[in-house]
C-alpha positions as CSV (number, residue, x, y, z in Angstrom):
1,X,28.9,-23.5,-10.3
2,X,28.3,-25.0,-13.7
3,X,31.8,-26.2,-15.4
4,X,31.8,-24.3,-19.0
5,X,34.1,-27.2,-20.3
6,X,32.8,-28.8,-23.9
7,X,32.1,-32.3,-24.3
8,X,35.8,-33.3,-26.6
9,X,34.5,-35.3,-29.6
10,X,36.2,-36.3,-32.7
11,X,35.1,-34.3,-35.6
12,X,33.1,-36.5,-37.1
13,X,32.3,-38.9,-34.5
14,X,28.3,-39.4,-35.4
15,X,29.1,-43.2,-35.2
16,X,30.6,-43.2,-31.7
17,X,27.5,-41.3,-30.6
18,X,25.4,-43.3,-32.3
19,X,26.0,-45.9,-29.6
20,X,27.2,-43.8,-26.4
21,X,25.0,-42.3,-23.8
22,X,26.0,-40.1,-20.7
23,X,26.7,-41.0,-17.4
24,X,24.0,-38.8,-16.2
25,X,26.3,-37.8,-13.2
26,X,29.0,-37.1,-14.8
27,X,27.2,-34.5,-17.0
28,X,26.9,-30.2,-16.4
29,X,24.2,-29.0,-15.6
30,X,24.4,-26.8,-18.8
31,X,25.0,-29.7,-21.0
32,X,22.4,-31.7,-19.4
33,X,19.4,-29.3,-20.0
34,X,20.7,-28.6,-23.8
35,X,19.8,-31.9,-23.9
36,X,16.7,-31.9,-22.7
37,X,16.0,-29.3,-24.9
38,X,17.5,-31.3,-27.8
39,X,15.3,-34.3,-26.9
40,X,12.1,-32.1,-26.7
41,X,12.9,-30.3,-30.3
42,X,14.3,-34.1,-31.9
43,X,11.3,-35.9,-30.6
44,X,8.4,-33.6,-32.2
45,X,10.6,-32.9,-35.3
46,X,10.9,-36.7,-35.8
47,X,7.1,-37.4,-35.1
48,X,6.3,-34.9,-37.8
49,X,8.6,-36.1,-40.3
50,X,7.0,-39.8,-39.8
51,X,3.5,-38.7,-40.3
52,X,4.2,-36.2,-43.2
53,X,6.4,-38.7,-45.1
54,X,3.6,-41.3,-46.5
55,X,1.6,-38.2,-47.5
56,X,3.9,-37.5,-49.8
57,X,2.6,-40.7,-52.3
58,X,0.1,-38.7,-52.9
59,X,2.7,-36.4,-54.8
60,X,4.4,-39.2,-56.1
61,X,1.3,-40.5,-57.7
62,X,0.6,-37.4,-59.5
63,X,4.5,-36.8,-61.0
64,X,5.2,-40.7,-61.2
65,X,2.5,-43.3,-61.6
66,X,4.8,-45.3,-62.8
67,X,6.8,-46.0,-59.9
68,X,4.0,-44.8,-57.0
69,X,4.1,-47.8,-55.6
70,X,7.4,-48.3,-55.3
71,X,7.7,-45.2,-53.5
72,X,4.9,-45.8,-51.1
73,X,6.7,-48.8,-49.9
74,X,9.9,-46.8,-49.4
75,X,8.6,-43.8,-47.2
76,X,6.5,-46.2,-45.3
77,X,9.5,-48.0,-44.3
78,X,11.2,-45.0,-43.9
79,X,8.1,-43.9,-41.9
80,X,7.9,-47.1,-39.5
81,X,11.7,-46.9,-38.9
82,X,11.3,-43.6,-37.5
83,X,8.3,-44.4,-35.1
84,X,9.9,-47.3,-34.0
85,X,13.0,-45.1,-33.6
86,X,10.8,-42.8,-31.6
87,X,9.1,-45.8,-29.6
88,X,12.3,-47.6,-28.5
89,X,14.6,-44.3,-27.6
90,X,14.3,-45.1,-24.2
91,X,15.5,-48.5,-24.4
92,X,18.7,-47.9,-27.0
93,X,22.0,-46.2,-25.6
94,X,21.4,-43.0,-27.9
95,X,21.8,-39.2,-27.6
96,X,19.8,-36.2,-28.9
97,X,22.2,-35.8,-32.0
98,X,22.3,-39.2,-33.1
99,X,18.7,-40.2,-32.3
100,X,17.7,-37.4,-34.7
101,X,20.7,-38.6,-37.0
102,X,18.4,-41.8,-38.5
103,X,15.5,-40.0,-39.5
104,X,17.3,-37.1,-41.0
105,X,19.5,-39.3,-43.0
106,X,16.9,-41.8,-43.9
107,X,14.3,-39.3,-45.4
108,X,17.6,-37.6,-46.7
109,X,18.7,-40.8,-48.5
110,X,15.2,-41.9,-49.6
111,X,14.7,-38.3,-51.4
112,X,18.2,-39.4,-53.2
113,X,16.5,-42.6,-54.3
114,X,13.9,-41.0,-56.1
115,X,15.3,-38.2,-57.5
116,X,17.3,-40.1,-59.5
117,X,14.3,-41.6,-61.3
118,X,13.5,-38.0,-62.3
119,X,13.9,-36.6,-65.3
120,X,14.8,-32.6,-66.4
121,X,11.3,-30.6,-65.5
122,X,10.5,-33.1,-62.5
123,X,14.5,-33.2,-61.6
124,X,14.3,-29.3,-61.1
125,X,10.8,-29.5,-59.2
126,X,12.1,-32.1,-56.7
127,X,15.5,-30.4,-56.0
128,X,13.2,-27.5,-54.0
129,X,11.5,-30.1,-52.2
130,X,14.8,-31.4,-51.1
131,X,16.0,-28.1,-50.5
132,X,12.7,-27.3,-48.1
133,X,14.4,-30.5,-46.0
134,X,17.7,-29.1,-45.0
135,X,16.0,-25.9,-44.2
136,X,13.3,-27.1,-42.2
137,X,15.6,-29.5,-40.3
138,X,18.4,-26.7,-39.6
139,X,15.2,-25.1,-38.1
140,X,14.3,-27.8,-35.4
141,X,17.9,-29.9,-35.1
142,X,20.3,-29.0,-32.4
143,X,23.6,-30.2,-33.0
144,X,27.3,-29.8,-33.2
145,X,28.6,-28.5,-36.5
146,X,30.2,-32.3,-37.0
147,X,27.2,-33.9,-37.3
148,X,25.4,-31.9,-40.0
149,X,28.5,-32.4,-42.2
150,X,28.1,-35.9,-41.4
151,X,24.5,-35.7,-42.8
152,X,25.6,-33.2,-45.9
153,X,28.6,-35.7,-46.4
154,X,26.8,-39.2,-47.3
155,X,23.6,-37.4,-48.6
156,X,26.3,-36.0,-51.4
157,X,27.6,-39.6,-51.6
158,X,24.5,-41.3,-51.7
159,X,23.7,-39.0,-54.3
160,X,26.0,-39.2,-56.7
161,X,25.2,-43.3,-56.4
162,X,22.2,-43.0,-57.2
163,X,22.2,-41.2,-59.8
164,X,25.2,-42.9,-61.0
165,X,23.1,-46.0,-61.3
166,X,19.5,-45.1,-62.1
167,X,19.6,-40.6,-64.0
168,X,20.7,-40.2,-67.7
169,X,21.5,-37.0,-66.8
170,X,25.2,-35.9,-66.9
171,X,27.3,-33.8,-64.1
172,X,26.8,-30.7,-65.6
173,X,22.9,-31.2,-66.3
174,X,22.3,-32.4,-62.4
175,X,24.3,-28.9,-61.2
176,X,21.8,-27.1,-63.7
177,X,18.6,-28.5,-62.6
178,X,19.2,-27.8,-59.1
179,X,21.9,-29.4,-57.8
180,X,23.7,-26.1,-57.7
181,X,20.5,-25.2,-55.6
182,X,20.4,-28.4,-53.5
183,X,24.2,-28.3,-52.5
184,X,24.0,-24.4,-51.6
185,X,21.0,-24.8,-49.9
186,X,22.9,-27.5,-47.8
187,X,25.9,-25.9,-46.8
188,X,23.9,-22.4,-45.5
189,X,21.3,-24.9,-43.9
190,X,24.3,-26.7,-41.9
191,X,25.4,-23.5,-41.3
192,X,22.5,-22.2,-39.9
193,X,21.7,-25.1,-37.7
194,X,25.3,-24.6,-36.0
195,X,24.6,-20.9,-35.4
196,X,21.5,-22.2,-34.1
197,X,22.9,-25.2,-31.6
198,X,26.0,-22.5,-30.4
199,X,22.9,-19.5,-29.7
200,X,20.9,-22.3,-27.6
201,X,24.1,-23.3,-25.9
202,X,24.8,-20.0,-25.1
203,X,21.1,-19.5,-23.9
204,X,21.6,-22.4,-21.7
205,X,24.9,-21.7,-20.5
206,X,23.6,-18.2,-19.3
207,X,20.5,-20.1,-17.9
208,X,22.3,-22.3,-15.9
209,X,24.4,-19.6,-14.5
210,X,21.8,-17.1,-13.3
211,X,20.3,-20.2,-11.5
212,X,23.4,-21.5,-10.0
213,X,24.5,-17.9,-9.3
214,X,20.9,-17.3,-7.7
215,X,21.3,-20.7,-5.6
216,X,24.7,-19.3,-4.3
217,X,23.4,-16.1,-3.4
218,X,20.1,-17.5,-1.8
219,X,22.4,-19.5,0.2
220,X,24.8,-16.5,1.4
221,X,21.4,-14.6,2.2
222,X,20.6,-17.8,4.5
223,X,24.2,-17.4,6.8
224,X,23.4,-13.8,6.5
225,X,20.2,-13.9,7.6
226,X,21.2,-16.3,10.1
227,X,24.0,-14.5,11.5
228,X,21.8,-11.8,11.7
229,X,19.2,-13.8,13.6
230,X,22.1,-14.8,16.3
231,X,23.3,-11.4,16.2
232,X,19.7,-9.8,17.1
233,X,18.8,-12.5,19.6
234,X,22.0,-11.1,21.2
235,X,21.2,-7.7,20.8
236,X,17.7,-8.5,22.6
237,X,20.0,-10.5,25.2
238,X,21.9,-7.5,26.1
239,X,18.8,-5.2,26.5
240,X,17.7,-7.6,29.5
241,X,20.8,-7.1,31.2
242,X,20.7,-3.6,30.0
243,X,17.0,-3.1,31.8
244,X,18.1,-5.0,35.0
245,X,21.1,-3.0,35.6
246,X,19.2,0.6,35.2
247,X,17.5,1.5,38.2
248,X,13.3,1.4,37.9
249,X,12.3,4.9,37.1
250,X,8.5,4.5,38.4
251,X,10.5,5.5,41.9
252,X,9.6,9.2,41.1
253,X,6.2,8.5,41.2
254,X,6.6,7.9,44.8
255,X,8.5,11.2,45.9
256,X,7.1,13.7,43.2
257,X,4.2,14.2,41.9
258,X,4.7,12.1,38.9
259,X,6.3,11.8,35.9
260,X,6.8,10.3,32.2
261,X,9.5,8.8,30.5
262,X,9.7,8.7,26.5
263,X,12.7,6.4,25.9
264,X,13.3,5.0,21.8
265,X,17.1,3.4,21.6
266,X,18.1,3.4,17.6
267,X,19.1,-0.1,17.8
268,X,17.1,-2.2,20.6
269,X,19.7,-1.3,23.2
270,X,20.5,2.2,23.7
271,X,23.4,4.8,25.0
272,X,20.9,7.0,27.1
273,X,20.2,6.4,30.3
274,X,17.9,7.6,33.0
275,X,18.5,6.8,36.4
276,X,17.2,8.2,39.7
277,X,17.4,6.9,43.3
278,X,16.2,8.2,47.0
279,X,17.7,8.3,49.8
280,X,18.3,10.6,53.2
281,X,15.6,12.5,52.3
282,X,16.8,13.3,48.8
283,X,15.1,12.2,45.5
284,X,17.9,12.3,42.6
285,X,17.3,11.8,39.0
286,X,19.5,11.8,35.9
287,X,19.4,11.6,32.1
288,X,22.8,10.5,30.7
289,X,24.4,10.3,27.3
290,X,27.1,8.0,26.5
291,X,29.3,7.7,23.9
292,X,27.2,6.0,20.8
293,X,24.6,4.5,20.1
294,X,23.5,0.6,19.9
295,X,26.0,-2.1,22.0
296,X,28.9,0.4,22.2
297,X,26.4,2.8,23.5
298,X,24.9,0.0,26.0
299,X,28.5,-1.0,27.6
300,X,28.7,3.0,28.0
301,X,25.3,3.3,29.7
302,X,25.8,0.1,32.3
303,X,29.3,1.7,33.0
304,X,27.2,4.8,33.5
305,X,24.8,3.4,35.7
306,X,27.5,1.5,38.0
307,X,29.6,4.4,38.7
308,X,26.5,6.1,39.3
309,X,25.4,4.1,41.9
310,X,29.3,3.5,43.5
311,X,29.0,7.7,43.7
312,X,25.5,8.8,44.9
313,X,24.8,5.3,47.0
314,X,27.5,3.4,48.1
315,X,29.6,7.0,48.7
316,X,26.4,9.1,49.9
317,X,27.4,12.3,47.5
318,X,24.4,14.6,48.0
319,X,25.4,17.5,45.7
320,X,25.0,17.4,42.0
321,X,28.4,19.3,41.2
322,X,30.6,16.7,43.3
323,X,28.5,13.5,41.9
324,X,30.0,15.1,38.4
325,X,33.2,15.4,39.7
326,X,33.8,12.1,41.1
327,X,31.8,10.4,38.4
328,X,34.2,11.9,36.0
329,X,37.2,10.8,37.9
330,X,35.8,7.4,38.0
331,X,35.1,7.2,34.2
332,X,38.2,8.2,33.4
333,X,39.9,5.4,35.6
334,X,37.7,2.6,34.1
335,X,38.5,3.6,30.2
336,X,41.9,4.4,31.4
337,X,44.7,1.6,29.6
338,X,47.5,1.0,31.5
339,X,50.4,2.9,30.6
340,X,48.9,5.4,28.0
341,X,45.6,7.8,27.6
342,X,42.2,6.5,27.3
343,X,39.6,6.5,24.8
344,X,37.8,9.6,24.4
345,X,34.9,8.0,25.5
346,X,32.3,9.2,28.2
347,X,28.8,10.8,28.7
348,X,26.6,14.1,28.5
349,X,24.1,14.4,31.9
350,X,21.7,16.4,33.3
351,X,21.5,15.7,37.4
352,X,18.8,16.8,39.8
353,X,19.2,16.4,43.0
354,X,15.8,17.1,45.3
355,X,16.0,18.0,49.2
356,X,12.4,17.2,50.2
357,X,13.3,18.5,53.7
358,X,14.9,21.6,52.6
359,X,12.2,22.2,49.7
360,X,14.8,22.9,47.1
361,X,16.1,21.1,44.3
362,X,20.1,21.4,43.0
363,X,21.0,20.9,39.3
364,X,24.6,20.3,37.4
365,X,24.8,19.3,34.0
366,X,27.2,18.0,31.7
367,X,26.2,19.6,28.5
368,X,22.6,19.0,29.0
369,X,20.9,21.6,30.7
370,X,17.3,21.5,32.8
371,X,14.2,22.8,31.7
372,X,12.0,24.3,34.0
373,X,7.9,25.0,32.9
374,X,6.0,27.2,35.2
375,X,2.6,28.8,34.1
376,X,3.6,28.0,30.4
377,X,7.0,30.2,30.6
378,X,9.9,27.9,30.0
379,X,13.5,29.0,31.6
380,X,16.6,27.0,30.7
381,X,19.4,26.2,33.3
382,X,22.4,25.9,31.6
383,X,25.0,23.0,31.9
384,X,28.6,23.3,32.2
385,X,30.6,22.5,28.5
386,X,32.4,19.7,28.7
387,X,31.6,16.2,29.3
388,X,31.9,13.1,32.3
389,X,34.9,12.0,30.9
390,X,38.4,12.7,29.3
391,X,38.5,15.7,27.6
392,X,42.2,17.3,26.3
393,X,42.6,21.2,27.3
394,X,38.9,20.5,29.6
395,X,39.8,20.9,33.3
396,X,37.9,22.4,36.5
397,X,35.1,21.5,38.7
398,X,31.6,21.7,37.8
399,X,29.7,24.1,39.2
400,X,25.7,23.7,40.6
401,X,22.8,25.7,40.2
402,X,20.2,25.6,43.2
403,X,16.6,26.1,40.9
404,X,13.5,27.8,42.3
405,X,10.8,24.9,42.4
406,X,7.1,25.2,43.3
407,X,4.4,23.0,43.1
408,X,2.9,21.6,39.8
409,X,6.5,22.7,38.2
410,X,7.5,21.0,35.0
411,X,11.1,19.6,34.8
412,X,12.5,18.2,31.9
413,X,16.0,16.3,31.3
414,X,16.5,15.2,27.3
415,X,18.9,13.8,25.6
416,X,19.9,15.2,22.4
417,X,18.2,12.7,20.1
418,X,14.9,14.0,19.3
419,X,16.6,17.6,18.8
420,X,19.1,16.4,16.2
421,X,16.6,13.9,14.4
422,X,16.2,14.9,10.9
423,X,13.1,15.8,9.1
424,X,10.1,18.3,8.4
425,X,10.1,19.6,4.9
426,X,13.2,20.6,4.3
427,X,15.1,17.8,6.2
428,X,16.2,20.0,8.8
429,X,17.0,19.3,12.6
430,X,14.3,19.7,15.0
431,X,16.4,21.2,16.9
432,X,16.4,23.2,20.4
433,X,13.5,25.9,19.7
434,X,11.4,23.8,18.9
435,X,11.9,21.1,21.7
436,X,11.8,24.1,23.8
437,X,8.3,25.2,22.3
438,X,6.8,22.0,22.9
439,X,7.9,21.2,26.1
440,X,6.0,24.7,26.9
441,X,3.1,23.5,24.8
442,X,2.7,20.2,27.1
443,X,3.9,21.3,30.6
444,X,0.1,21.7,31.9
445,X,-1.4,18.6,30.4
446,X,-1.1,14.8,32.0
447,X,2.1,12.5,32.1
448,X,1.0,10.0,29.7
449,X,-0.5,12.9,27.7
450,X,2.6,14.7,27.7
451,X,4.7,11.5,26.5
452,X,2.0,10.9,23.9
453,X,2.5,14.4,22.4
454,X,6.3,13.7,22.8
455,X,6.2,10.7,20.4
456,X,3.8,12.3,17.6
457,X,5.4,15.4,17.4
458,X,9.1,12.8,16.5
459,X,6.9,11.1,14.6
460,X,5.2,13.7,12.8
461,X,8.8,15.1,12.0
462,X,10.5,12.1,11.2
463,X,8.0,10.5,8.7
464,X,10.0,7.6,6.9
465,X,13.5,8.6,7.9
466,X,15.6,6.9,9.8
467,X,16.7,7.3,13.3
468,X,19.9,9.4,13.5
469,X,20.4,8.7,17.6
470,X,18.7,7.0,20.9
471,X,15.9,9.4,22.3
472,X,14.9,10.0,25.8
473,X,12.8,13.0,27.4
474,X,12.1,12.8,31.2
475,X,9.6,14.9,32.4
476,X,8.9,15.2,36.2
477,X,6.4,17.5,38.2
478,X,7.1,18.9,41.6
């Protein structure tokens, strides 16, 4: 960040400057593009005072043949010590405010010279023309206010030499012919140029800042966008192990007669879960809820899918109800701290369990219930209400349904994502009808048709707001 500390000088230390350059390291920022800008408006200021200055013979000629020549000589001194101040800048140890310094004071002190020679009419005439100097120089100079008093100070003194030595006018008759004029013409030019030099500074302070502030923020945007880099490559990490601990779904396909699977997490890795397995004869298939969404949601969802497997595979529970029981004990010992209660952490499921020698198909649910679409006619099976996990004032055993199944049946297990995303016109919540209406609407067309429809009719609902949970519909047909 740029220091806002001034440069300490001594009030009128033009001669110091006159001979002092800054160790460009050592400078602000701020300070060093005020002088750049200095340099730029010095530079073009002094080029056009060099080149205007001979022209002026021309004038001189006109008011004072007499002494024309004489006058020529002096502004093309004057003129050549400029451009040879211009030239050589580079080489001599000088800054903005006393590089412009010589040619201000030397067309300041050459105007002193021959206004002296002048008498009343041409005295009065030349004292505007002087005046038309400090105001067009307070209009291009930047500098501190020291250095324009410097300028005001010895053009007063060289003044009141000259005129000493060469005018017949007296005191009084140089104040009434304009040197009232000249002098407050002086004072509200050096004036002006310090307003002018403070406004700039100012201007370049708040310059400086913005950029330095904007460099600092660009940078904090890099960590952050970094960090945020590391934290989604992690994020995509997590969904591989995610995916290889979830059971492959496509199993269905090889015990029913097929099935689809719409499945959007909110945030790459998701809390829902589907999970199915076969075995003695049984097909069984689940669509599980945890606790969040995103990693939190994911930790659930592997713990999910682990105790699942301990239950149905490793302990050969068949029936739907005691799968919920035991995977409810078992959830509540994995979140359980030692010493003290748990976190009120757990899952929602829907579990069917398929005999394919018995031809009939259990179901027990956990707050999700089981669709069933037959001929168009949809017919809920409702779950038990309370959850796979530690619940105060919940107790009891679930309890089972045994569902009437045919062939070319519709099943469908959902999370409640797509029925509390919000949207439609009025930003509502799809909610249940609805799901329920379209399930009914899709039960006789094609898996991937059915999951197509699925995903437009979120979509179509949804527009450009922003997911509110993970999603997942599982459709299978008997």
């Amino acid at each position: 960040m740029p220091t806002r500390a001034l440069a300490v000088r001594p009030p009128f230390g033009f001669t110091i400057g006159l001979f002092h350059t800054r160790d460009p390291g050592a400078v602000p920022a701020w300070r060093a593009e005020l002088d750049r800008t200095a340099w730029r408006h010095h530079v073009l200021g002094s080029w056009v005072a060099a080149l205007l200055n001979p022209l002026f013979a021309l004038n001189d000629h006109a008011v004072m043949p007499e002494r024309w020549t004489e006058f020529l000589v002096l502004r093309v001194l004057v003129s050549a010590a400029i451009v040879g101040l211009i030239v050589g800048r580079r080489r001599l140890p000088l800054t903005p405010a006393s590089f412009v310094f010589v040619p201000f004071l030397l067309i300041s002190l050459e105007n002193a010279y021959m206004w002296s020679f002048m008498g009343p009419d041409l005295f009065r005439l030349h004292a505007l023309a002087y005046a038309v100097l400090f105001v067009g120089a307070s209009m291009i100079i930047l500098w501190p206010l020291a250095w324009g008093l410097a300028v005001v100070g010895l053009t007063v003194a060289a003044n009141v030499l000259f005129l000493g030595a060469h005018s017949a006018l007296s005191p009084a008759e140089v104040m009434a012919h304009g040197g009232t004029l000249l002098a407050a013409v002086m004072v509200i030019s050096t004036v002006m140029a310090h307003n002018r030099h403070r406004l700039v500074l100012r201007e370049v302070r708040l310059r400086e800042d913005l950029r330095a502030r904007t460099a600092e923020a660009q940078e904090q945007r890099a960590v952050i966008e970094a960090a945020h880099r590391d934290l989604t490559d992690s994020i995509r990490y997590s969904l591989n192990i995610q995916q290889a601990v979830v059971p492959d779904i496509s199993l269905l396909d090889r015990h029913t007669a097929g099935h689809f699977l719409l499945h959007r997490p909110k945030d790459i890795v998701s809390g829902d879960l589907p999970w199915c397995a076969h075995l003695d004869g049984r097909t069984i298939w689940a669509v599980a809820d945890h606790t969040g969404h995103g990693v939190p949601g994911a930790l659930m969802s592997i713990l999910g899918s682990t105790l699942l497997h301990a239950v149905v595979v490793e302990q050969r529970v068949a029936r739907p109800a005691e799968i919920l029981d035991r995977l409810r004990d078992a959830m509540i010992r994995a979140l359980q701290r030692p010493g003290g209660q748990g976190p009120m952490d757990g899952m929602d499921i829907g579990l069917c369990v398929l005999d394919h020698r018995a031809g009939t198909l259990r179901f027990a649910g956990a707050l999700h219930p089981l669709y069933r679409v037959r001929g168009g006619v949809l017919t809920e099976f409702a779950a038990d209400r309370m959850p796979v996990g530690l619940l105060p004032d919940v107790s009891g055993a679930f309890t089972e349904q045994e569902v009437d199944v045919r062939p070319g049946d519709m099943l469908y297990l959902c999370s409640d994502g797509l029925q509390d995303q919000f949207g439609g016109p009025a930003d509502r919540k799809f909610g249940r009808k609805r799901l329920k209406e379209l399930l009914s609407d899709i039960a006789g067309l094609p898996m991937n048709e059915q999951e197509r429809r699925v995903q437009d009719a979120l979509a179509l609902w949804q527009q450009e707001r922003p997911s509110v949970d993970d999603v997942l519909v599982l459709g299978v047909r008997i």
